[in-house]
N, C-alpha and C positions, 0 to 999 in steps of 0.2 A: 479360143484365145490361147497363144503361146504361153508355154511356161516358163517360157525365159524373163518374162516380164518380173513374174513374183518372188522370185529368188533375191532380185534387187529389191523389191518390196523389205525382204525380209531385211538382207543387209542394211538397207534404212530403218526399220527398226532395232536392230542392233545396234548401230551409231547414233541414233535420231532420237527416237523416242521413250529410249527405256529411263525414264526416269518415275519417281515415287508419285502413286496417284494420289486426287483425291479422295476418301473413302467415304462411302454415307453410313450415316448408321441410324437405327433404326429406333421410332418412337411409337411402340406402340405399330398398326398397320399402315404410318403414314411416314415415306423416305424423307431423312431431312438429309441435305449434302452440310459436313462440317469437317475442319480442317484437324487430322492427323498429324500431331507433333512426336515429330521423333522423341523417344525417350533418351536425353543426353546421357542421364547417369550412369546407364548398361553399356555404353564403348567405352573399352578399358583399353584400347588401342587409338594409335594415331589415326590409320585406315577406317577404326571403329565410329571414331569421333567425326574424322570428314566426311563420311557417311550420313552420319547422324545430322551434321550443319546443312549438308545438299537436301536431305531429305526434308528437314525443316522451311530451308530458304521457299520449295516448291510448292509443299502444302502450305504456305502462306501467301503465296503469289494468287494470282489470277487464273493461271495457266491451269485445266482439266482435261486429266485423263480416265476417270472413273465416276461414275455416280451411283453405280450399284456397289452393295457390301457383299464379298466372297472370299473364302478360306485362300483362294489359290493369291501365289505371290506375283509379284509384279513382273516384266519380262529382266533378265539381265541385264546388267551394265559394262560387264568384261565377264568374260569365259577362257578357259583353257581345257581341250580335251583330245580326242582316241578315238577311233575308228577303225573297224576291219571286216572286210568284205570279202568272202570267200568265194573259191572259183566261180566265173563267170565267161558263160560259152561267148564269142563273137561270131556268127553263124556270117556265111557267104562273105569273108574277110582273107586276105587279100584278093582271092577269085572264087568266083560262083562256085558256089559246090564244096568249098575247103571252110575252115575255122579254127578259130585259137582260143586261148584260155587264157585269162589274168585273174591276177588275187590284187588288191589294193588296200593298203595301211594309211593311215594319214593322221598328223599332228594338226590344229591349228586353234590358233589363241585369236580373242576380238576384245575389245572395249570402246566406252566410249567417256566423254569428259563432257558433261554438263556444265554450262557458264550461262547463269539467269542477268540478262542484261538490264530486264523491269522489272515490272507487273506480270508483263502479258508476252515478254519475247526471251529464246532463247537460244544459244547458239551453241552446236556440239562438236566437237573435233573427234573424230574415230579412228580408229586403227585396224587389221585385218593381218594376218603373215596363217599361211598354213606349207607345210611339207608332207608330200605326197608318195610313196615309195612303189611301185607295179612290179609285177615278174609277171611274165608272158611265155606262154608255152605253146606251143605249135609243131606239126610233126615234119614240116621244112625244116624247123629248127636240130641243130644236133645237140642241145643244150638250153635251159630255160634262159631267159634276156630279162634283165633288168634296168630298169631305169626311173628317176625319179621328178617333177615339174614343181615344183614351186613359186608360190605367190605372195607377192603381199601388196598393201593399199592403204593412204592414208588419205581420209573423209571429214569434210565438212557438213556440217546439218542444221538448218535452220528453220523455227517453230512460234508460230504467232496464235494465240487465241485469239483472232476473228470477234468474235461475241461469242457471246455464255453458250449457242450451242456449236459454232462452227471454227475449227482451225486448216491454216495452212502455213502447209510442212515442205522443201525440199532439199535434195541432198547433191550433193558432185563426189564421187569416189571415181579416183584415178587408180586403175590396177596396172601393177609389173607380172609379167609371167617370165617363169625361165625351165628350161629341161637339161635333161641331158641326153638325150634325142642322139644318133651316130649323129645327123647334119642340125643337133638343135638349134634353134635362134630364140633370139627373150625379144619382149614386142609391150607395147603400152596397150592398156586398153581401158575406156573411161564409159565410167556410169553415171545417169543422172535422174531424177524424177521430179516431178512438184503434184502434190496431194493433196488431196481437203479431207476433213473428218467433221461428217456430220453425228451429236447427238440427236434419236429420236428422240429416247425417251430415259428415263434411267437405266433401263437395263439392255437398251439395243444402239449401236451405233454402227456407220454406216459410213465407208474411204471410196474417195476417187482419184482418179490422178492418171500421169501418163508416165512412164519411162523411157528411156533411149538409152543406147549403148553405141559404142563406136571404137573400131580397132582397122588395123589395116587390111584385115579379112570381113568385115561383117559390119552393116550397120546398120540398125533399124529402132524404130520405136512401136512403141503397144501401150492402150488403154490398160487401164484396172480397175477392180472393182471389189470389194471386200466387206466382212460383217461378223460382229462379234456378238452376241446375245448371254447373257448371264442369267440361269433359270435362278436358280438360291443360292445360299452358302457355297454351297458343296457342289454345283453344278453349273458348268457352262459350255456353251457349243460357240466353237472359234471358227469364223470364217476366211480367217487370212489364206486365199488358195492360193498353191495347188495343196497346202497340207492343212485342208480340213481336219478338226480333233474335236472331241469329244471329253473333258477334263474333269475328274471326280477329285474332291479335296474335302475330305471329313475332318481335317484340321489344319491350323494355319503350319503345321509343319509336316506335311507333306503330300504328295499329289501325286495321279497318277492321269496320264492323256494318252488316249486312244486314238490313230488313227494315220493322216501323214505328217512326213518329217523331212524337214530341207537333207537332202540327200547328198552324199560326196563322192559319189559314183559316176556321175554325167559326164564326157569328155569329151573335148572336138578335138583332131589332131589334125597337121595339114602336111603330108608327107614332104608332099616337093619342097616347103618353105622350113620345115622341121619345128614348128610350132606346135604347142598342146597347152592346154587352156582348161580348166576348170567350166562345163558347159550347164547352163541353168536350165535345163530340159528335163530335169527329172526329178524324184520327189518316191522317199521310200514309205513304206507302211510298216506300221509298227506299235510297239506300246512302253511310253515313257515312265519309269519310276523316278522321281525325285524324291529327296528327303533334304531338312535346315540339318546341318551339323551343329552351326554355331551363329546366332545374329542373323548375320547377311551372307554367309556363308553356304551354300547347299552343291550336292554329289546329285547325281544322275546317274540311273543307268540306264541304255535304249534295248530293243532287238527284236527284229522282224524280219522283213524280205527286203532285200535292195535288186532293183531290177525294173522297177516300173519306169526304163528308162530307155533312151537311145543312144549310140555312140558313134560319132559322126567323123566320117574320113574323109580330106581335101584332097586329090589328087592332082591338081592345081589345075584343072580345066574348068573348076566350077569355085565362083565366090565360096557356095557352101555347100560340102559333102555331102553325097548319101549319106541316111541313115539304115544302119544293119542291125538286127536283132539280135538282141542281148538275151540271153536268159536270166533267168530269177537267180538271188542265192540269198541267204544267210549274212545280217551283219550282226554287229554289239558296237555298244557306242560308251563309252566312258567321260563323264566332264563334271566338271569344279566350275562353280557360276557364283558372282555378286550378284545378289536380286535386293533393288531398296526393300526398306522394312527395318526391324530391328536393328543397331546400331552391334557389332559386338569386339 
């Protein structure tokens, strides 16, 4: 299965479904599911307090995304963070036999805006913008070349509990790309999924769904398939692929995940048309520290290998480039995340 698929997974749960679960807690050896109210009193802030009111409105609602109890916090609801990728070979690029080198930096910021329409349905409006900065070195070159592609995307998400075990969720993000390419050009490009989430049982549940993608280079659609399992407190194995983890959380403030991580290293460029796009084919390895600063507030830090990836050149004879092998390198990843939960 392509990995282009899960990348928009991810970005629907970024826009879609990060909002406060339900939590169970625990009577004795028997789960009971019961509703978690935000503590009003501890936001001392406007942010802290609207927080506090979403967080309440959903743990009262119908709508679940939990039935097991665990240390680790819920996924974000806006992020802002840092990235940096050090040299990375492009082997048999521009002709067989030759190869260049780039480094990549990158800004980009996500949220999303929960609006509970009932009980049981919800609607999300998302956001997306990142800045990309490359230096490329080659010994064509008499000098290193710079240039930089940015994006951004504004999302809708929509979330129905089904019945007590099953929901369906889908999204539409329309993306802008732009470079500064010698011949750049900026192009639309739009994403879409519709998914089910089955619970088995308390601690295991189980996505299906399809997505599709569509630009003036590329269009196709892919199955998915995913699974998250909760062992204890402190321990849970995440199946959202391609970035399988591994999650240890000895307390409700802070955590550590082992494994992959949406990566921002993947690229398609399309010479003749002077396009470059952000490409979801890839997916780094690594090991994530989080820590809460404050309430709803938590720092990350990531670093491992970036490279478990491809990067795909348009010569304009073909819909879609070869891909050339990339070597491994070194990143670090910096970011400031909302995660429901305490109010502060």
């Amino acid at each position: 299965m392509s990995d282009k698929l899960i990348c928009a997974v991810a970005l629907f749960f970024v826009i879609t479904v990060h909002m406060p679960p339900v939590l169970a807690q625990t009577d004795g050896d028997v789960l009971v599911t019961e509703t978690i109210v935000a503590n009003e009193s501890s936001a001392d802030t406007a942010l802290g307090r609207y927080i506090a009111d979403k967080a309440r409105a959903f743990s009262e609602s119908d709508i679940e995304f939990s039935r097991s109890r665990g240390n680790a916090p819920f996924l974000p609801v806006a992020y802002v963070g840092t990235s940096y990728y050090d040299d990375a070979t492009v082997r048999e690029f521009p002709t067989p036999g030759s190869s260049v080198r780039y480094q990549e930096s990158t800004v980009s910021v996500a949220g999303g805006l929960p609006v509970l329409l009932n009980q049981t349905d919800t609607l999300v409006l998302g956001f997306y913008a990142s800045h990309s900065e490359f230096t490329v070195d080659a010994p064509y070159l008499s000098s290193a070349e710079e240039f930089r592609v940015d994006a951004a995307a504004v999302g809708v998400g929509y979330l129905t509990q089904w019945s007590e075990d099953w929901q369906l969720m889908g999204f539409l993000l329309p993306f802008y790309n732009d470079n500064t390419l010698e011949n750049g050009a900026s192009y639309w490009q739009t994403m879409g999924g519709i998914f089910t989430r089955y619970t088995a049982s308390n601690d295991l549940w189980w996505m299906f769904g399809a997505f599709a993608s569509t630009s003036p280079f590329d269009k196709y659609w892919l199955p998915y398939v995913g699974v998250s399992y909760t062992i204890d407190e402190e321990w849970t194995i995440s199946g959202i692929m391609p970035w399988p983890q591994v999650i240890y959380a000895p307390s409700p403030d802070w955590f550590v995940a082992v494994g992959g991580m949406i990566s921002g290293s993947g690229w398609a460029i399309d010479a003749q048309q002077g396009a470059a796009s952000r490409d979801i084919n890839a997916f780094d390895l690594g090991v994530d520290f989080s820590r809460r600063i404050k309430g709803s507030l938590w720092a990350s830090i990531s670093a491992g290998v970036g490279g478990l990836r491809a990067l795909q050149f348009d010569d304009g004879s073909e819909v879609e480039g070869p891909s050339f092998d990339v070597s491994r390198s070194p990143f670090i990843r910096l970011n400031l995340a909302i995660r429901p939960g305490e109010a502060f």
